[in-house]
C-alpha positions as CSV (number, residue, x, y, z in Angstrom):
1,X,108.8,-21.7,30.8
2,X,109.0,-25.4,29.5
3,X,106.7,-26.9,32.2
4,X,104.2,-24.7,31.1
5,X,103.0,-28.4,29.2
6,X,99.7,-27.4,28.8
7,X,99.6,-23.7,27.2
8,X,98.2,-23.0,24.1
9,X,99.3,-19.1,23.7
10,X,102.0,-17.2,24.3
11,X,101.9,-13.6,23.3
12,X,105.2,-11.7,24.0
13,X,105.1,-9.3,21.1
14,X,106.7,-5.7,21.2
15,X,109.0,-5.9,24.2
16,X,112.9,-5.9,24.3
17,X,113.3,-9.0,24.4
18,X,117.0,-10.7,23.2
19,X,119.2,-13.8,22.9
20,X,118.4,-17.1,21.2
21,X,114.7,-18.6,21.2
22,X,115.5,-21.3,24.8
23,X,114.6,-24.7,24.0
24,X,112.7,-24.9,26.6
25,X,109.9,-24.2,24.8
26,X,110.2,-27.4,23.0
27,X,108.1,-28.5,25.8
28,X,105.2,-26.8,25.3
29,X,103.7,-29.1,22.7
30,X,100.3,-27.7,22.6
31,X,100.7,-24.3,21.5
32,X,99.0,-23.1,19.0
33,X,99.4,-19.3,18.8
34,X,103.6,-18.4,18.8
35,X,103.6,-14.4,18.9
36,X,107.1,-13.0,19.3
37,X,107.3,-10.3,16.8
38,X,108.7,-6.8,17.5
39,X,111.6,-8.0,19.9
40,X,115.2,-8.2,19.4
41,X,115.7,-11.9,19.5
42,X,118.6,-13.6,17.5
43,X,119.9,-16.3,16.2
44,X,118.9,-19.2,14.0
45,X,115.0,-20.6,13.6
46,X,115.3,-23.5,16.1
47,X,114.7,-26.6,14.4
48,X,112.8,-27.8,17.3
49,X,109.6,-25.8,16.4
50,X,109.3,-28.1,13.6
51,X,110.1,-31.2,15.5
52,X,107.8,-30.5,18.8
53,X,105.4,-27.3,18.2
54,X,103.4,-29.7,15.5
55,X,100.2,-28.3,16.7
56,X,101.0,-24.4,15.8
57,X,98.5,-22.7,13.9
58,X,99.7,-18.9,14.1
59,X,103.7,-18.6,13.9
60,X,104.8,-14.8,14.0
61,X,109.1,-14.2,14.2
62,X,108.6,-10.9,12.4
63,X,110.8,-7.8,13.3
64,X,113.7,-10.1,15.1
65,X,117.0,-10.5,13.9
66,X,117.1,-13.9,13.0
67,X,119.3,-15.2,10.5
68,X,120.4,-18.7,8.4
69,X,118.5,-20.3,6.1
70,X,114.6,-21.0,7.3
71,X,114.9,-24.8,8.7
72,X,112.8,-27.5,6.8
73,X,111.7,-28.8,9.8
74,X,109.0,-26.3,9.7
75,X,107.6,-28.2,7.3
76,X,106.4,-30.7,9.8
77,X,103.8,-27.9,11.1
78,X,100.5,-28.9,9.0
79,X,98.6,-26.9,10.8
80,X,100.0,-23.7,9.9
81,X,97.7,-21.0,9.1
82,X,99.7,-17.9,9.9
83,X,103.4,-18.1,9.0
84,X,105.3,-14.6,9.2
85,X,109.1,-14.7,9.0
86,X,109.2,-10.8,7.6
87,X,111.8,-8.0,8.3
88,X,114.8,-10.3,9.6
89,X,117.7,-11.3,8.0
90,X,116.8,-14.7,6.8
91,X,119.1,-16.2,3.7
92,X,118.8,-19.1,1.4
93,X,115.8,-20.1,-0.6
94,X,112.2,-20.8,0.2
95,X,112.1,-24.1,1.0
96,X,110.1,-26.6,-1.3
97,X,108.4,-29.0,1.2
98,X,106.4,-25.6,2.1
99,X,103.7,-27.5,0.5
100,X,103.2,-29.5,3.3
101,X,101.0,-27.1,4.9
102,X,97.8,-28.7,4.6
103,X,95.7,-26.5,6.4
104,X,96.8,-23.9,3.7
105,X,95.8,-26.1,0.8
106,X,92.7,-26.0,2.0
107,X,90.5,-23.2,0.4
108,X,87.9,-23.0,3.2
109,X,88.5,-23.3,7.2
110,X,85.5,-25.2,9.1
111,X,85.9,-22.5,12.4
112,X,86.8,-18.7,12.2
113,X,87.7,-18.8,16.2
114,X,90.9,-19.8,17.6
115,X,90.4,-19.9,21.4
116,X,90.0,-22.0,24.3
117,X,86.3,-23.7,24.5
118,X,84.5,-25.5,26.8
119,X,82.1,-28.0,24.7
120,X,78.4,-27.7,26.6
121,X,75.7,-29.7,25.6
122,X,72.8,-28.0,24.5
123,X,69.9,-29.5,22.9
124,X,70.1,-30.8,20.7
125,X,73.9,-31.2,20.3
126,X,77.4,-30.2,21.7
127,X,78.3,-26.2,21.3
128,X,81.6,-24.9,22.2
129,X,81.5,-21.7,24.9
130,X,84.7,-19.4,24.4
131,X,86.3,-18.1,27.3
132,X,89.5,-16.7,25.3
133,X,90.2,-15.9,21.9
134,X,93.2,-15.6,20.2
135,X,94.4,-12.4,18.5
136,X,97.4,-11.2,16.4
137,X,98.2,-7.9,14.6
138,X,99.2,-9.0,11.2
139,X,100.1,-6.0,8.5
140,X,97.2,-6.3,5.6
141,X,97.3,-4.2,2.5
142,X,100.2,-1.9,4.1
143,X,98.6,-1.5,7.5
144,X,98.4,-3.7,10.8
145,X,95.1,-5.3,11.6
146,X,93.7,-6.7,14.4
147,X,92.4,-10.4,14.0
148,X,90.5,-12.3,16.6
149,X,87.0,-13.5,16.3
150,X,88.0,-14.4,12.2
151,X,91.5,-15.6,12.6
152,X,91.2,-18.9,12.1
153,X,89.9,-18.1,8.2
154,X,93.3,-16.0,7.8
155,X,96.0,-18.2,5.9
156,X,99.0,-15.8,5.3
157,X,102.6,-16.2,4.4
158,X,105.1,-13.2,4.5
159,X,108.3,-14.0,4.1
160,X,109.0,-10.1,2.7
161,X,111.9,-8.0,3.8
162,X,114.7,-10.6,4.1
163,X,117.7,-11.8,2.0
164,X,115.5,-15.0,0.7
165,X,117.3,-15.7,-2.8
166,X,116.6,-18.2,-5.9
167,X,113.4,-18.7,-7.9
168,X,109.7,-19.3,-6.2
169,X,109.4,-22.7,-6.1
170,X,106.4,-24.0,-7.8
171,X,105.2,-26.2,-4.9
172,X,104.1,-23.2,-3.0
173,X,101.4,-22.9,-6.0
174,X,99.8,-25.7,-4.1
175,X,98.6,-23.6,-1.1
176,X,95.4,-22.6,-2.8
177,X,93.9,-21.6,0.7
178,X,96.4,-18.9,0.8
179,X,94.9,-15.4,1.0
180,X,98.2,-13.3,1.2
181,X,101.3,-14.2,0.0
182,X,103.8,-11.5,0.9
183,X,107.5,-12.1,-0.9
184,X,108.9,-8.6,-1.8
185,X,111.8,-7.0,-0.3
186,X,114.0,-9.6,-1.2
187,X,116.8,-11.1,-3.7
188,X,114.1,-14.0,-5.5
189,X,114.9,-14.3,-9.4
190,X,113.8,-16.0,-12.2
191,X,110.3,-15.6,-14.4
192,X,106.8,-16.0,-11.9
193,X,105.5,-19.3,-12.9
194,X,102.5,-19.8,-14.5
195,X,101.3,-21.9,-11.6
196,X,100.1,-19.0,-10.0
197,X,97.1,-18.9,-11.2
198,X,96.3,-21.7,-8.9
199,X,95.8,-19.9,-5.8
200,X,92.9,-18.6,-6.6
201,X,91.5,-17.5,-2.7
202,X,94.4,-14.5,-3.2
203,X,93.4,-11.1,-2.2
204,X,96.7,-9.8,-1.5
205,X,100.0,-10.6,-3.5
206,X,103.2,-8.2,-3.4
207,X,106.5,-9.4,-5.3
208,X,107.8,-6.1,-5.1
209,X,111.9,-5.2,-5.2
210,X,112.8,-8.3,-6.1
211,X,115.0,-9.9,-9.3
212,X,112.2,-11.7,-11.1
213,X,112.8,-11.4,-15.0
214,X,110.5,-12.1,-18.4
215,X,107.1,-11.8,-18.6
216,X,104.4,-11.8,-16.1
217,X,102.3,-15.2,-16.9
218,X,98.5,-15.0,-18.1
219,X,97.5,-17.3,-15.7
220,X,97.8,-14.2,-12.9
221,X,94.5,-12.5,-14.7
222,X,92.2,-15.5,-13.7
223,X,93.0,-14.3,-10.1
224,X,89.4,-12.8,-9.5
225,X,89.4,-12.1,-6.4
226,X,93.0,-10.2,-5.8
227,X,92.2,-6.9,-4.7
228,X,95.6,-6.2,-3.6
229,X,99.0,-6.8,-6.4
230,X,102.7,-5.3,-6.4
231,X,104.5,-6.5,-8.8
232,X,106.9,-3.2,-9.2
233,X,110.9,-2.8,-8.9
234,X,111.6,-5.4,-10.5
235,X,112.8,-7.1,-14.4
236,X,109.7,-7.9,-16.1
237,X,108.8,-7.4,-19.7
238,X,106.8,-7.7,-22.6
239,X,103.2,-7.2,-22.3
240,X,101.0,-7.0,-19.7
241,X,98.3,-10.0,-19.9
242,X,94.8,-8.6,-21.2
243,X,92.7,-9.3,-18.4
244,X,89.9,-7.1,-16.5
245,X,91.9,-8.0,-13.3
246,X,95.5,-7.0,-14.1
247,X,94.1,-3.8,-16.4
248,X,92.1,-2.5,-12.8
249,X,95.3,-1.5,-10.9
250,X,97.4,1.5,-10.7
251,X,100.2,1.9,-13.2
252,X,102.3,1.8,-10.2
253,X,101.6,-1.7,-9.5
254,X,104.3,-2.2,-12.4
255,X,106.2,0.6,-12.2
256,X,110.3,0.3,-11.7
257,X,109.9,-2.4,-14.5
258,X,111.0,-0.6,-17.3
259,X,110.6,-3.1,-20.1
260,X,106.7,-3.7,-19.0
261,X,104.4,-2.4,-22.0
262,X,100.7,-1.8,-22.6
263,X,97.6,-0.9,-20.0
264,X,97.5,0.6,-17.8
265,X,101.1,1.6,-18.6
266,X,101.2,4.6,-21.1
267,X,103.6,3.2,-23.1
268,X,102.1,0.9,-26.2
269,X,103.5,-2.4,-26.6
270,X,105.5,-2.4,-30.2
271,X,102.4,-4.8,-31.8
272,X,99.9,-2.0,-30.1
273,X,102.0,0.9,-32.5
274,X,102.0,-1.1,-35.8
275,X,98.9,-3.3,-35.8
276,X,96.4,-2.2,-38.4
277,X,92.7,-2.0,-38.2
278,X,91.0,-5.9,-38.9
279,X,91.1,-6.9,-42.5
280,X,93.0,-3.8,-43.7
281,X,96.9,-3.3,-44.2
282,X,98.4,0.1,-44.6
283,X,98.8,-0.3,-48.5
284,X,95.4,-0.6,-48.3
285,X,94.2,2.1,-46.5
286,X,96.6,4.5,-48.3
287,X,95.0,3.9,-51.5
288,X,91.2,3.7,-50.2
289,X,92.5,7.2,-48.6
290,X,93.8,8.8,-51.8
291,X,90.8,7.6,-54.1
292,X,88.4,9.3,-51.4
293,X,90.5,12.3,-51.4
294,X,90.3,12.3,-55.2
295,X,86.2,11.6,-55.3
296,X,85.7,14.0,-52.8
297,X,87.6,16.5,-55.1
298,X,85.7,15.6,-58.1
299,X,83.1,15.8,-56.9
300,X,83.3,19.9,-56.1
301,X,84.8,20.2,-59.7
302,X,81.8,19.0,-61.3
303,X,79.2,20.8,-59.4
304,X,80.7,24.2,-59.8
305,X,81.1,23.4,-63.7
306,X,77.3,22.2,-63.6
307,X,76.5,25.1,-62.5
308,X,78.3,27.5,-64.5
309,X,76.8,25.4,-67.6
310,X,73.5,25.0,-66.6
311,X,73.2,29.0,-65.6
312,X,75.0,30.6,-68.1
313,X,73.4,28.0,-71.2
314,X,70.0,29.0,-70.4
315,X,70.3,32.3,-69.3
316,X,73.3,33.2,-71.9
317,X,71.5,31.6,-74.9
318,X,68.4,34.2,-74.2
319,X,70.3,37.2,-73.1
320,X,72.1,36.5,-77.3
321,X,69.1,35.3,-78.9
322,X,66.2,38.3,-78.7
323,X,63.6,36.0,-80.7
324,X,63.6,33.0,-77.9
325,X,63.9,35.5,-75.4
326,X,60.5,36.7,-76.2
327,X,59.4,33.3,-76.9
328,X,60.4,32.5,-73.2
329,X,58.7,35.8,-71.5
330,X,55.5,34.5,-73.4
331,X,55.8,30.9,-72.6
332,X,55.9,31.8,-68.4
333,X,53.1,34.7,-68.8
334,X,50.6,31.9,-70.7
335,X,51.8,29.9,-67.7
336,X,50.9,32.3,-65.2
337,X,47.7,33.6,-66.5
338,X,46.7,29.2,-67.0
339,X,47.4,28.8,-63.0
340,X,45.0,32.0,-62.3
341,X,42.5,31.0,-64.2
342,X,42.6,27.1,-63.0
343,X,42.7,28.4,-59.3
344,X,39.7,30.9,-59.7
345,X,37.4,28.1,-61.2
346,X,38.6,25.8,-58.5
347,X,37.7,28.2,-55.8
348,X,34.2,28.7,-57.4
349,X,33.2,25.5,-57.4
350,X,34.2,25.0,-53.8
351,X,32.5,28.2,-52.8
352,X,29.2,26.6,-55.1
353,X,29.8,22.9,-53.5
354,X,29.7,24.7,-49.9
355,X,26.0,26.5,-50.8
């Protein structure tokens, strides 16, 4: 297959294929699209695919059994859009000089096509006329997805289902083109660092089943756009950052954490439990709360005794005293007989006024 010198693809996913990656290969410089997922090939990541496959956008080992520690040289491929190492047997850490994949620190991609293109001149300039495009099945948001006419905006690295160990190194924060970073199902440790709020294109991040301790940084709710976060099975605690974003996902985005507290977890934080209302303390509210409980009271006391005084001192003091009594019964009959009269001459005048 190495005097194939001028391909640019090689799709030989899902077969049975085994043995070691020949190098060969190292001769076809111009690939660009490396699809050999779902085989059963072994061995160690040849360093060569560094060294001579410089032009690579779309690398795909995933569902092989490789093993070792992922070779630096891979660093060398700055053109890397598409890097999927998952569900092998990789060891050692993730490797720092990741960062050099420039295409992937940039957040936007100047053509969605990957494909071979005639350029035709049509007035009034050049336009490229596909006669093959590149496709790959990547797995997005827990299903496989078919990417062809927009793979070249895809930037994606899943490194998930290995034996990948150590903390994420903070130079990986500078691939703020990334749209999926995919690094659960394996043996990483240490707190998230607070440099992930830099990748700020994510839509899909999953950390799941992994070591990572203390407490997940603030920085991860200025990550608009993520649509898509796992952050469960693993050692994080304390409280969950305040943030529209992080509050819109499913408790079990952090379950299997069990030292995680507040929304949308149900249990409250140990602050949520104890803090009082704004500009009140408990002593406070205790008193305020016994001297309404004691108004309110009072306030039933006096109106039945105002009552009971106001009824029985009028009505007692006649029923006992015969003279006023009569005095009373006179007082409302003058009364009523003055309001018939008034109302009589009233209505006459009217009835006069009307003639």
């Amino acid at each position: 297959m190495g005097f194939l010198h001028n391909i640019q693809t090689l799709s030989l996913h899902s077969n049975r294929l085994t043995g070691e990656l020949p190098s060969s290969l190292k001769n076809c410089s111009q690939l660009r699209v490396l699809d050999l997922r779902k085989n059963a090939l072994y061995g160690e990541i040849p360093t060569w695919i560094g060294g001579s496959l410089q032009n690579l956008i779309v690398l795909s080992l995933k569902s092989n059994n490789f093993h070792g520690n992922i070779p630096f040289q891979l660093c060398h491929l700055a053109l890397i859009r598409v890097l999927d190492l998952s569900l092998n047997n990789i060891s050692g850490k993730i490797p720092k000089c990741f960062k050099n994949f420039s295409a992937m620190t940039r957040e936007k991609s100047s053509n969605p096509i990957i494909g071979l293109a005639d350029k035709i001149w049509i007035f009034p300039r050049y336009v490229y006329k596909y006669s093959y495009l590149d496709n790959v099945l990547l797995t997005w948001k827990g299903s496989e997805h078919q990417y062809k006419s927009t793979l070249g905006l895809v930037k994606c690295l899943d490194l998930s289902s290995n034996k990948l160990h150590g903390p994420i190194p903070e130079e990986i924060m500078d691939l703020v083109g990334l749209i999926a970073l995919n690094l659960s199902r394996n043996h990483l440790t240490g707190p998230i660092t607070p440099k992930i709020g830099q990748l700020n294109s994510l839509d899909f991040l999953d950390l799941s089943r992994n070591h990572f301790s203390r407490s997940i940084p603030s920085s991860l709710s200025q990550l608009n756009g993520l649509s898509v976060l796992d952050l469960s099975s693993n050692n994080l605690s304390g409280k969950i950052p305040l943030g529209t974003q992080l509050q819109s996902f499913n408790a079990s985005v952090y379950a299997g954490n069990p030292e995680l507290c507040g929304l949308p977890l149900p249990n409250k934080c140990p602050d949520e439990e104890s803090t009082p209302l704004p500009g009140r303390n408990d002593g406070a509210n205790t008193l305020e709360d016994e001297d309404d409980q004691f108004m309110t009271l009072g306030f039933y006391v006096g109106l039945i005794l105002g009552f009971f005084v106001g009824f029985w001192g009028v009505c007692g003091t006649l029923m006992l005293n015969r003279s006023w009594r009569h005095g009373y019964y006179n007082f409302l009959t003058g009364m009523k007989d003055w309001l018939y009269v008034t109302a009589a001459l009233n209505i006459a005048k009217l009835q006069k006024f009307r003639n």
